[in-house]
C-alpha positions as MATLAB code, in Angstrom:
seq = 'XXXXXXXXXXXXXXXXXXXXXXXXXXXXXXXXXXXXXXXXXXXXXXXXXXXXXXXXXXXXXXXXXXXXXXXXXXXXXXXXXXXXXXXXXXXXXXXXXXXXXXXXXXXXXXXXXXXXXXXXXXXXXXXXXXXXXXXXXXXXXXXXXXXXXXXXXXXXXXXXXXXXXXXXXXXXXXXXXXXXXXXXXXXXXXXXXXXXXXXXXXXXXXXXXXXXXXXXXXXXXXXXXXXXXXXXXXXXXXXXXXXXXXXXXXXXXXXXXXXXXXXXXXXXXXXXXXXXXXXXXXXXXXXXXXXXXXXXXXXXXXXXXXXXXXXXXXXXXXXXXXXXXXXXXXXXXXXXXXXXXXXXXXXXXXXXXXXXXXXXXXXXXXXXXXXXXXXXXXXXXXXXXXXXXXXXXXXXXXXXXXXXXXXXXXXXXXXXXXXXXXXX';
ca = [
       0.000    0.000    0.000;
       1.375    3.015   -1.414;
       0.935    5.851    1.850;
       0.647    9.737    0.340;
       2.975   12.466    1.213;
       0.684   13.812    4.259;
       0.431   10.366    5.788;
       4.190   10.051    5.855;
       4.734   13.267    7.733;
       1.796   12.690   10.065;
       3.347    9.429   11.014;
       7.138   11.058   11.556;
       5.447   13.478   13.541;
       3.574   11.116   15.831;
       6.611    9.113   16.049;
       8.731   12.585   16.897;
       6.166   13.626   19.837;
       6.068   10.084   21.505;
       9.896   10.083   21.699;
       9.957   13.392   22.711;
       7.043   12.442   25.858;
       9.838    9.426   26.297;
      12.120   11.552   26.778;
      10.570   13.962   29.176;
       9.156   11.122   31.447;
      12.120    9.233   31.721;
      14.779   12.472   32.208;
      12.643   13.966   34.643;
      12.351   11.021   36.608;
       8.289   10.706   35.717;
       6.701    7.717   36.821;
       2.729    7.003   35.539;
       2.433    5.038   38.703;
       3.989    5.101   42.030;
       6.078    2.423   43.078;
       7.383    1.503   47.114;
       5.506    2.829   50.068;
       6.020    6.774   52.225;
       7.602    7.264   54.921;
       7.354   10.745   56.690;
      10.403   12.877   58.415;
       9.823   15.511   60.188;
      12.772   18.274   60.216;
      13.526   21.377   62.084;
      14.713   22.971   59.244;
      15.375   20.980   55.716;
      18.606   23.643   54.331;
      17.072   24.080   50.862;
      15.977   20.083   50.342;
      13.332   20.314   47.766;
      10.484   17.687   46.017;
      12.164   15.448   43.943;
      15.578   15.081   45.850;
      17.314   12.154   46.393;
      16.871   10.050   49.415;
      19.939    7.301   50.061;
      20.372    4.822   52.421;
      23.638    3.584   53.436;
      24.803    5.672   50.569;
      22.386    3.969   47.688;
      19.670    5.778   46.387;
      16.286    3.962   47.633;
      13.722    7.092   46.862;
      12.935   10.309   46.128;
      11.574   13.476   48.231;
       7.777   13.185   47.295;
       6.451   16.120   49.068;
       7.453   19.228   51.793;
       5.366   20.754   53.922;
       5.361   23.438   56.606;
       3.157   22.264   60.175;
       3.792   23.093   64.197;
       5.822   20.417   64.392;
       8.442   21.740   61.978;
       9.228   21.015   58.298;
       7.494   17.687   56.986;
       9.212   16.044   54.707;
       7.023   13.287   52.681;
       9.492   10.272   51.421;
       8.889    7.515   48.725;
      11.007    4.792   49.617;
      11.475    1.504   46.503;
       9.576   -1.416   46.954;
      11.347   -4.352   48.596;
      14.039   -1.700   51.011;
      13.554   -2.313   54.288;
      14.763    0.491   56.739;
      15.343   -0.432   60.335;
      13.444    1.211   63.278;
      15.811    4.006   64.919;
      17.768    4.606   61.854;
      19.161    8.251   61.531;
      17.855   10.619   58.550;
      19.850   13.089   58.096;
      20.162   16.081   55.302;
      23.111   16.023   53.125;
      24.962   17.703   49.823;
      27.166   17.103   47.243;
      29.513   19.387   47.742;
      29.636   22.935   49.510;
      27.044   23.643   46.598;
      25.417   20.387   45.048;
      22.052   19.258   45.433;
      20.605   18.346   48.828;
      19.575   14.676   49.769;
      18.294   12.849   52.490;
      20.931   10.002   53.899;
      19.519    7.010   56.156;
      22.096    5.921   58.613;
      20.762    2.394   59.242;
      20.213    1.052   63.352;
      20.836   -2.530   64.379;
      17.110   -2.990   65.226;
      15.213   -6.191   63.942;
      12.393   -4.356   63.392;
      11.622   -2.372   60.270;
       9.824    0.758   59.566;
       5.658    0.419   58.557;
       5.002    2.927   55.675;
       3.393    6.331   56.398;
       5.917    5.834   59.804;
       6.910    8.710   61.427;
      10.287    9.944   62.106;
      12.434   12.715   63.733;
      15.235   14.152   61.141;
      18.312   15.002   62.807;
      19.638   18.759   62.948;
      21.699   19.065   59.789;
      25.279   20.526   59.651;
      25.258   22.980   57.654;
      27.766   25.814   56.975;
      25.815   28.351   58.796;
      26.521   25.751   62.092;
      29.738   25.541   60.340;
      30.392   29.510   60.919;
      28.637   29.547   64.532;
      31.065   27.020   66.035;
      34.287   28.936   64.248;
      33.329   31.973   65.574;
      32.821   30.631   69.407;
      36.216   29.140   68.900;
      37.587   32.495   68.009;
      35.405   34.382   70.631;
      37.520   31.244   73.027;
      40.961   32.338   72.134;
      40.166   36.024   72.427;
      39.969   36.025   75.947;
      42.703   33.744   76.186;
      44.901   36.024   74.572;
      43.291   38.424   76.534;
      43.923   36.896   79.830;
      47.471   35.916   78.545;
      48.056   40.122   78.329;
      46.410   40.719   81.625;
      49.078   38.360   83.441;
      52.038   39.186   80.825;
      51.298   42.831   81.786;
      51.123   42.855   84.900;
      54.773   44.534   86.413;
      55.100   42.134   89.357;
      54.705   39.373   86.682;
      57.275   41.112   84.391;
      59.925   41.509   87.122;
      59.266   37.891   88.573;
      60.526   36.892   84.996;
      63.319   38.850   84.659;
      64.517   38.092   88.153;
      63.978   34.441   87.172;
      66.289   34.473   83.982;
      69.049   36.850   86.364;
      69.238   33.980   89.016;
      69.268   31.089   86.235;
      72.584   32.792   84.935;
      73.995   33.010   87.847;
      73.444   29.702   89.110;
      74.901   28.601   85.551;
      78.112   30.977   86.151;
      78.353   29.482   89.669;
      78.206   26.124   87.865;
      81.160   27.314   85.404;
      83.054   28.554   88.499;
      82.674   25.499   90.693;
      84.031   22.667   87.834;
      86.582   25.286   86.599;
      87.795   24.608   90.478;
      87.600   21.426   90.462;
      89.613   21.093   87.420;
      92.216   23.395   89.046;
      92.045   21.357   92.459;
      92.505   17.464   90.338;
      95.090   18.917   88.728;
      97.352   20.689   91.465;
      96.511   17.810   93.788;
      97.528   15.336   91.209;
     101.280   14.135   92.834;
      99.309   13.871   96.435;
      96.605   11.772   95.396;
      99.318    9.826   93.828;
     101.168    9.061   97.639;
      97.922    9.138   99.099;
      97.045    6.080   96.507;
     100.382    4.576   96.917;
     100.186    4.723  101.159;
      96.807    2.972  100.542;
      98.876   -0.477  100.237;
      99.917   -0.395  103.677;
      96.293   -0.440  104.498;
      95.837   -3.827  102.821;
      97.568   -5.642  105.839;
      94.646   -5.391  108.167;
      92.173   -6.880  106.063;
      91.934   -9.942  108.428;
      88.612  -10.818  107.204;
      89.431  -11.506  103.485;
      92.611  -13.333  104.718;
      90.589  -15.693  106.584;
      88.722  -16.572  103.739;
      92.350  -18.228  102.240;
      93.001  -20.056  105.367;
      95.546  -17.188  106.359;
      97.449  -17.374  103.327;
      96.503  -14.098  102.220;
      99.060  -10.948  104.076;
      98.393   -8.464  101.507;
      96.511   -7.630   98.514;
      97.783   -4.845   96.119;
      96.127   -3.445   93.456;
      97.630   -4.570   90.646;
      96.719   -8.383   91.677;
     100.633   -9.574   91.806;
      99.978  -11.175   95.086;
      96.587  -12.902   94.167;
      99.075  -13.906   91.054;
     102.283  -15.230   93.083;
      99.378  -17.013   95.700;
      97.397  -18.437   92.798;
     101.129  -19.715   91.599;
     101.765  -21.427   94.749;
      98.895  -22.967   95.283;
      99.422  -24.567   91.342;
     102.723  -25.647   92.606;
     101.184  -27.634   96.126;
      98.904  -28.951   93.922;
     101.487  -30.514   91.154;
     103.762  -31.800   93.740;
     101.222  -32.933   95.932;
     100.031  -35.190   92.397;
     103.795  -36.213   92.065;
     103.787  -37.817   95.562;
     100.688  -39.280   95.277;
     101.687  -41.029   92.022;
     105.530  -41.939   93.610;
     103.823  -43.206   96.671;
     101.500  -45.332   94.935;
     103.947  -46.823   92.083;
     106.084  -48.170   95.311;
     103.126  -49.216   97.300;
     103.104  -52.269   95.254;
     106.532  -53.383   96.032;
     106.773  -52.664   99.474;
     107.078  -55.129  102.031;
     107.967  -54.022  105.343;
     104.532  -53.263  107.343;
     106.172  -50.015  108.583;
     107.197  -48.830  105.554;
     103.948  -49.708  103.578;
     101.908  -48.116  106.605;
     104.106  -44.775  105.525;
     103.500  -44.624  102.460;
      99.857  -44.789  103.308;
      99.793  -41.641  105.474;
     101.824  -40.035  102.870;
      98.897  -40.889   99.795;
      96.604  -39.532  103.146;
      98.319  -36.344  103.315;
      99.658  -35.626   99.588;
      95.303  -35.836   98.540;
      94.516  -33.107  101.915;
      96.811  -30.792  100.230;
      95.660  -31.261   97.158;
      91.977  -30.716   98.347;
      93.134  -27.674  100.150;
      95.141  -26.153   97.161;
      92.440  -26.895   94.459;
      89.797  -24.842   97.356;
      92.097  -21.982   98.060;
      92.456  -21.499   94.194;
      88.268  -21.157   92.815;
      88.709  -18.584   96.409;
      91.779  -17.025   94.284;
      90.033  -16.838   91.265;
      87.125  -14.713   92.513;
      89.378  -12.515   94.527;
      89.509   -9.074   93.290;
      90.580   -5.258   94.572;
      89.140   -2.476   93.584;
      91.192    0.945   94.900;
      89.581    4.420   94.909;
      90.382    8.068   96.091;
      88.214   11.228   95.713;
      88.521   15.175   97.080;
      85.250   16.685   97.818;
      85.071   20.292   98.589;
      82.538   22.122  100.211;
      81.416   25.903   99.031;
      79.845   26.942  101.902;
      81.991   26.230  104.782;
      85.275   26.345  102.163;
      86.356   22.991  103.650;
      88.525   20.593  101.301;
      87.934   16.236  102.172;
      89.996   13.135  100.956;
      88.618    9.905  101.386;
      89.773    6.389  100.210;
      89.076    2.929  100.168;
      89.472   -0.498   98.645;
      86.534   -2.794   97.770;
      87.219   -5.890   97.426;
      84.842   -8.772   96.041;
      85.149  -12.369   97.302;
      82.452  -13.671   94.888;
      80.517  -12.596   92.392;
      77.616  -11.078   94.699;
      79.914  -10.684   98.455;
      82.159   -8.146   98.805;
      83.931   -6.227  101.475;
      84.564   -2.369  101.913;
      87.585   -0.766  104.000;
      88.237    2.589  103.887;
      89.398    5.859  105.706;
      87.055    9.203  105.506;
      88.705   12.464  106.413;
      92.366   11.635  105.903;
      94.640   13.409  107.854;
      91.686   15.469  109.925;
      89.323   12.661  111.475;
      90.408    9.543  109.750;
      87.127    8.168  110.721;
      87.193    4.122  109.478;
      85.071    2.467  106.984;
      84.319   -1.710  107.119;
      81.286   -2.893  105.386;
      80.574   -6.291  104.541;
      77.568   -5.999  101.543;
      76.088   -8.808   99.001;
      74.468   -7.845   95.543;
      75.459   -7.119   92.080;
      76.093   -3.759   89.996;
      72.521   -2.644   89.564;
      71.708   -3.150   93.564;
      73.735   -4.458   96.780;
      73.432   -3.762  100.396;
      75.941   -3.152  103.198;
      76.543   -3.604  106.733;
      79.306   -2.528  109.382;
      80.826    0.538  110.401;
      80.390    4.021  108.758;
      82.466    6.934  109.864;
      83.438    5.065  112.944;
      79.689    4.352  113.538;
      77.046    1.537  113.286;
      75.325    1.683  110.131;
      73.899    0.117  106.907;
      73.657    1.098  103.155;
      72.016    0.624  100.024;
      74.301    1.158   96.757;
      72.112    1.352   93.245;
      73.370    2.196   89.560;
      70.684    4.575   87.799;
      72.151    4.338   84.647;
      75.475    3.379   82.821;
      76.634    6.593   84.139;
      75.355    7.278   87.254;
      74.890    5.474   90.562;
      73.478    6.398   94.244;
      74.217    5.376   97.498;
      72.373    5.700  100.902;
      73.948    4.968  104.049;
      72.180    5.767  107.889;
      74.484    5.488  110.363;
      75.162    6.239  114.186;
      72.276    4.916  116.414;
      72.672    7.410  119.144;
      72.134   10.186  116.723;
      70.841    8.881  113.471;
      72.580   10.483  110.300;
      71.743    9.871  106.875;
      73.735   10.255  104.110;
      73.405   10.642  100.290;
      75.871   10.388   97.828;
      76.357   10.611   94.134;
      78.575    9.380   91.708;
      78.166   10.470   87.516;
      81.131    9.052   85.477;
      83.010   12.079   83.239;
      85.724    9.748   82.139;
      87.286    6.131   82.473;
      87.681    5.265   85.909;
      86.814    9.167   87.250;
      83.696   10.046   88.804;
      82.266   13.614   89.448;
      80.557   13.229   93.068;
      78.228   15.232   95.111;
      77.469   14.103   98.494;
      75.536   15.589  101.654;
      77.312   13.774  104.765;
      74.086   14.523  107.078;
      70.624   15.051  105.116;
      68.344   15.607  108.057;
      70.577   17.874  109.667;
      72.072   21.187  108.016;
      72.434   19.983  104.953;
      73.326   23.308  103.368;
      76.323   23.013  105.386;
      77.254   19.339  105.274;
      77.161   18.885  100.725;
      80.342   18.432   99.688;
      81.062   18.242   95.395;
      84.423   16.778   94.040;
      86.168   14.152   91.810;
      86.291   10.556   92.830;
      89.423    7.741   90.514;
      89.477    4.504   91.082;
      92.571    2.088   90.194;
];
């Protein structure tokens, strides 16, 4: 069938207009029937949300804004929600953007209730956050730090304030040029003083022959211990030597005891095996007490700023064992020569002593801080308690800076002595 000219347009034209109503309904989001079930949110204020917005749950689009009105309860906001979403009871709506300037939308922060919404439900939208909050909170924050700079000038300006601070930053530099002046003396004094502590050091041997005690401990055998350990060397020597010969015997005694017939002599060779393995025993004890036998030598000058009073102390520690030790030592030589003997047990990080300090009754506690540094306590004197604290921070090999108060609950501003400690 052969259509005319006019039919042909007519049917481009009818074509034309039903894409173009398409077009429209499907762009504009038109729907010829409505499809899920309303929900209603009630807002305080909805921030420019208008019909046909966007509502999202969880971030996925599950509606549309269907319809905004204005009632005593506050903005009402009618929502459309798809067929098949189910939206939790207690869930949060809240009003969102996309961007500082996009389009508004409603977002649905889901609950963790069972239950889900009925349509037509009623809920309360949440206050959105909006710029204008945005600017409120900013400028309470800035309203904040005004006074607190304003406060800050009240006390800054105030001229007892202002001459607290300067007097402050005068006494810090002289306490630091006090500082300067003090190890710039004890410099001066280590150095001038170096030939005396030398003697001093050297007279400290003679010292070594009353240490009764620690010669006990080698069945006497001990007379004197130096620092160098040349008599722990020549004992340790000797004691190799009983205990060689004493093997010699032995064997001789026993290659004979075979051949040996007279009862006498046989009965003399057995007291000789008897007496060749006691020395032995005895040598092969005295030595593992050789071995752990060690002296430790040391000699410090403390002076004292107050009362301009110089102090030399020594004394020799010496350790029996790995954890006992022994402490003998002379404080104030050459003015009191008050004596020092301690008996302690512990290790580097913490030991404890007992005996006589300063000529007194007392105990102490010695601790190490750090790799550097190390404390000691010591109370002392029953009849009138004393307490002293000492402490030693190592500036060098073998040499200690030390600042000690000889009586801390009495005067101690007139008892603190600073100074420079060696040990050899």
């Amino acid at each position: 069938m052969n259509l005319s000219t006019e039919a042909k347009v007519g049917a481009v034209t009818l074509l034309g207009m039903a894409l173009l109503v398409y077009m429209i309904l499907h762009l504009g989001n038109f729907s010829l029937r409505e499809d899920g079930y309303p929900l209603q949110a009630v807002f305080s204020q909805v921030s420019g949300l208008k019909q046909g917005n966007a509502v999202r749950y969880a971030g996925v689009e599950v509606g549309k804004v269907k319809d905004i009105r204005v009632s005593p309860e506050g903005v009402q906001v009618q929502l459309l929600i798809h067929s098949g979403v189910i939206i939790p009871e207690g869930s949060s709506f809240v009003i969102g953007a996309d961007g500082l300037m996009g389009e508004k939308f409603i977002e649905i922060y889901p609950s963790a209730s069972p239950r889900a919404l009925e349509p037509n439900s009623i809920v309360r939208g949440e206050e959105p956050k909006g710029l204008d909050n945005l600017i409120a909170n900013a400028d309470k924050v800035l309203g904040d730090v005004q006074k607190l700079v304003q406060s800050l000038n009240d006390i800054l300006g105030d001229e007892k304030v202002k001459a607290s601070l300067k007097e402050s930053m005068l006494n810090a530099r002289e306490i630091t040029a006090n500082l300067n002046a003090l190890s710039a003396t004890l410099a001066r004094m280590a150095e001038n003083n170096a030939a005396d502590v030398h003697t001093m050091v050297t007279n400290l041997k003679d010292m070594s022959g009353s240490l009764n005690m620690v010669a006990a401990r080698v069945d006497g055998l001990v007379a004197d211990i130096d620092n160098n350990g040349q008599t722990a060397g020549d004992l340790r020597e000797t004691l190799a030597n009983i205990k060689s010969t004493s093997a010699r015997i032995e064997n001789m005694a026993a290659s004979l005891e075979g051949v040996v017939t007279d009862p006498q002599t046989g009965e003399n060779l057995k007291q000789t095996l008897k007496n060749t393995r006691e020395a032995s025993e005895k040598a092969n004890k005295m030595l593992s007490k050789v071995d752990s036998l060690n002296a430790e030598t040391g000699f410090e000058v403390l002076y004292n700023p107050d009362t301009s009073n110089y102090q030399s102390n020594a004394d020799i520690k010496i350790n029996t064992s790995p954890t006992d030790f022994a402490v003998i030592g002379v404080h104030g030589i050459g003015e009191e020569n008050k004596g020092n003997f301690q008996i302690g047990k512990g290790n580097e990080s913490f030991a404890g002593r007992a005996g006589i300090v300063e000529g007194k009754v007392g105990v102490g506690l010695d601790a190490k801080i750090n790799s550097q540094m190390r404390m000691s306590l010591d109370v002392y004197d029953p009849n009138d308690v004393r307490v002293k604290l000492r402490t030693q921070y190592q500036i060098a090999p073998d040499t200690f800076l030390v600042g000690q108060t000889e009586s801390l609950n009495r005067n101690p501003e007139d008892n603190t002595y600073f100074g420079v400690r060696h040990s050899f």
